[in-house]
N, C-alpha and C positions, 0 to 999 in steps of 0.2 A: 256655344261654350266660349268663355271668354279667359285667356293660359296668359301667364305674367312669365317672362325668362330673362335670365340673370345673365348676364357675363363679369365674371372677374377676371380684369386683365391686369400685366403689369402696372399700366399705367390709369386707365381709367375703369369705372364700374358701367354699367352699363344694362338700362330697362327697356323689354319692347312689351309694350301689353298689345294683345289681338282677340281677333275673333276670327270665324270661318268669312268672314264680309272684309274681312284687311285689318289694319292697324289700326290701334285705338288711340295709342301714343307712344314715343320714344322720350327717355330721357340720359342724358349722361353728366358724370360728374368726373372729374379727372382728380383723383387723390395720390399718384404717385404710390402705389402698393407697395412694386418691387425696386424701387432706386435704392443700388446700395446691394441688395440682395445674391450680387457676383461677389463682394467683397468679405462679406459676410455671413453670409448661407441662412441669413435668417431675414422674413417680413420685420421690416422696421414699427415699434409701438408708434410713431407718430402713422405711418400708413398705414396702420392699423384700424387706429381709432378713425382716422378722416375715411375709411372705406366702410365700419359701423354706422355712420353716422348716416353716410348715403344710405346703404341697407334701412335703415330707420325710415329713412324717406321715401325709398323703394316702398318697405312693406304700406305707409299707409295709403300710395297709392294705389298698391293695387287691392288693398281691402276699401278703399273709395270704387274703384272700377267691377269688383264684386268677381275679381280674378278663382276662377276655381278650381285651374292648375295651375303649377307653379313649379320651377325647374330653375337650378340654380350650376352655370358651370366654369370652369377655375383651369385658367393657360399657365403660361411658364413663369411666372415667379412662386406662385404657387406651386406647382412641379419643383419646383428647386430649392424649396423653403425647408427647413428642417423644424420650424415652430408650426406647421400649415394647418394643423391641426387642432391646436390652440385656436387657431383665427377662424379656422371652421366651425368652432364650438359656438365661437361669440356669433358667428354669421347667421349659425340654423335660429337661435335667438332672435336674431334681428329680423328673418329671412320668414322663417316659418319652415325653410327645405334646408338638408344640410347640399352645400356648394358639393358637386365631383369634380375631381381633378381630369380632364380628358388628354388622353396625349396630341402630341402636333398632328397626325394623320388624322385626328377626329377631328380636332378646330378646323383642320382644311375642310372634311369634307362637309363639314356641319358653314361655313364660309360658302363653297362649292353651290350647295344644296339651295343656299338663298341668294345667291348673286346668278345661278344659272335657272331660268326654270323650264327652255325647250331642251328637252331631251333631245335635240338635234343638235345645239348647240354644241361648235367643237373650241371654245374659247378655254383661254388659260386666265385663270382668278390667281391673286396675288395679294395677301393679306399679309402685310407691315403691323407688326402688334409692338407691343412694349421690350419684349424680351424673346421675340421669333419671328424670324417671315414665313410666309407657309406658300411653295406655290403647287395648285395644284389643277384638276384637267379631269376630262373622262379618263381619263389610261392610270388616273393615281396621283398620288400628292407626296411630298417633300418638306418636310419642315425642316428651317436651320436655325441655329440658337444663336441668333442675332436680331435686335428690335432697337428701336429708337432711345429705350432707355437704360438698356445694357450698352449701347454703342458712346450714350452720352456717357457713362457714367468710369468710360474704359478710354475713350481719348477725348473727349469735347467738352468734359464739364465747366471752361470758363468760356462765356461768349462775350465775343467776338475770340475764336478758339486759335486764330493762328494759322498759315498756310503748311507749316509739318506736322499739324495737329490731324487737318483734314487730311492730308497725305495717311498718314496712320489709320487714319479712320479708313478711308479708303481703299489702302491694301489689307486690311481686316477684313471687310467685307468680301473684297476678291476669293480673299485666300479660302473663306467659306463659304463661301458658292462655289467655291475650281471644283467639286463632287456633282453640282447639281447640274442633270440632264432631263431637260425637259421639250417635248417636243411641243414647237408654237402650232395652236390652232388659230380659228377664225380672225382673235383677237384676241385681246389681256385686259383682262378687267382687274384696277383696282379699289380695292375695299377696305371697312373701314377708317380710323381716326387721321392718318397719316397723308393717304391718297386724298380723302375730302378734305384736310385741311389745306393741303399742295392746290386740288384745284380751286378753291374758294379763293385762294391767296393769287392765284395765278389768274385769276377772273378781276382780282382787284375789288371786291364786292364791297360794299361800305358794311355789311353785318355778314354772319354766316347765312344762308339761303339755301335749304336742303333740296329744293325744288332746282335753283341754279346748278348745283353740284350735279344731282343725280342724273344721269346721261352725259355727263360733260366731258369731250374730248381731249384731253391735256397731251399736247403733243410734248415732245421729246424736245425741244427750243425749249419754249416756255419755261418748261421745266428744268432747265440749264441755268433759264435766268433765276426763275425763284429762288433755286439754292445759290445760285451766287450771291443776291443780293444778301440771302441770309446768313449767308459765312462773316459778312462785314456787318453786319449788326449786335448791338449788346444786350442783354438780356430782357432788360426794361425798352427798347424798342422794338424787339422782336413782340413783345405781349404789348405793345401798343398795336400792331397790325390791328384794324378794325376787322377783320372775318373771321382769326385767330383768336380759338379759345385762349388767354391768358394764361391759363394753367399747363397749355401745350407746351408755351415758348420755350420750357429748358431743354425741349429733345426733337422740336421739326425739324432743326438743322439737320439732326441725325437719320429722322424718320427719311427727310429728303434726300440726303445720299445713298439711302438704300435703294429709293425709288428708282434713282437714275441708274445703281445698278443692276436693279430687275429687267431694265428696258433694253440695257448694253449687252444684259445676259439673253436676254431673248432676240435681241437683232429687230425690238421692234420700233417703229417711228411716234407711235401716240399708244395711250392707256385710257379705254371709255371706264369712268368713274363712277361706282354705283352706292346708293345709301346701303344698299340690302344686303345682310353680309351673313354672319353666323348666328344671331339672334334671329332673323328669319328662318332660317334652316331650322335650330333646336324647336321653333315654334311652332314649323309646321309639324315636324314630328308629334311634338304634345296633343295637336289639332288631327292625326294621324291622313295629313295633306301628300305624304311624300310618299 
């Protein structure tokens, strides 16, 4: 059986098609969903349409791949949207499924579910999305309503943003994680857009390279330099980085200070980097692998 799954996230859409034999293919598209969406409580029609449009692209994919299930699910700006339903309507259209909205305990564990697959495994997974990090563990998960592009879009929106820009930025983040207690297992793994773009950029890679990323140890240095060097860059250099999706550039700045305060919060030295994240998870479910 060959299951197509959806993620709609703040910031980017996101396709894994599979089979019980592994993956068939991933694709993503980064449209900017929810930027704006703290300000306003509503999905923006421009991220609207650029997230149809993917869906469009979605569907003939996986009616090329002869997908024959199919699962579509929707993070925090969508939770937060007051139009989501509207953009549901147009998605099942596009989709062939209507999108669910799942709450942060579900993204972690559906995140959890595909970044972990020994059940002996006592590691802490750490997913940086658009508008939430989620960190969670065998013992339970934690989501907090902070992402890279609610973070951009609340003190970082002009780049090259300024040294009391970052300051703000930074006691924000503090100030929502001072709740979060999480006990460190074996290791922290982090997942999806944010974490692989940190280490592709931290590798210095001339293109992105999912092969490079996935198992990549990004230590705690490193990644002090990364974001520094990206605090001093402007918008149009940041999306020159050659391994950096372009469409990333207005919120890595963001998505990387969260990083470094996941690592500060857990007391740890490195973060082993995995592609496999919450589209894994929903998938294997569909596949009824889990």
């Amino acid at each position: 059986m060959i299951v197509g799954v959806v993620d709609i996230g703040t910031n980017s859409m996101r396709l894994l098609i599979a089979s019980e034999q592994g993956d068939i293919g991933r694709w993503v598209e980064v449209t900017g969903l929810g930027k704006g969406v703290d300000a306003t409580g509503e999905l923006s029609a421009q991220g609207i349409q650029r997230s149809i449009e993917a869906f469009e692209r979605f569907a003939t994919l996986m009616a090329q791949h002869d997908v024959v299930r199919r699962d579509a699910i929707a993070t925090s700006a969508s939770r937060d949207a007051r139009n989501r339903e509207e953009f549901f309507d147009e998605a099942e259209r596009a989709l062939g499924v209507r999108p669910r909205v799942i709450s942060g305990d579900a993204e972690a564990a559906y995140a959890y579910a595909g970044a972990v697959s020994d059940p002996d495994d006592d590691s802490v997974v750490s997913d940086i999305g658009g508008g939430s990090t989620e960190f969670v563990s065998s013992n339970g998960s934690i989501s907090v309503d902070i992402g890279s592009v609610r973070l951009s879009d609340r003190h970082l929106g002009r780049l090259p943003p300024g040294d009391s820009h970052v300051r703000s930025a930074v006691e924000l983040i503090r100030e929502l994680f001072e709740p979060v207690t999480v006990r460190m297992g074996d290791r922290l793994i982090g997942v999806a857009g944010t974490w692989t773009s940190l280490s592709a950029i931290s590798q210095d890679l001339a293109e992105y390279d999912r092969e490079a990323v996935h198992g990549h140890v990004l230590g705690l240095g490193p990644l002090h330099s990364v974001v520094s060097e990206l605090s001093t860059l402007s918008l149009e250099e940041t999306a020159a980085i050659p391994s950096l999706d372009p469409a990333r550039a207005p919120v890595i700045l963001a998505g990387g200070l969260i990083a470094l305060e996941v690592m500060e919060l857990l007391e740890v030295e490195e973060a082993h980097v995995s592609e496999k994240d919450t589209l894994d998870g929903l998938a294997a479910e569909l596949l009824d692998l889990r």
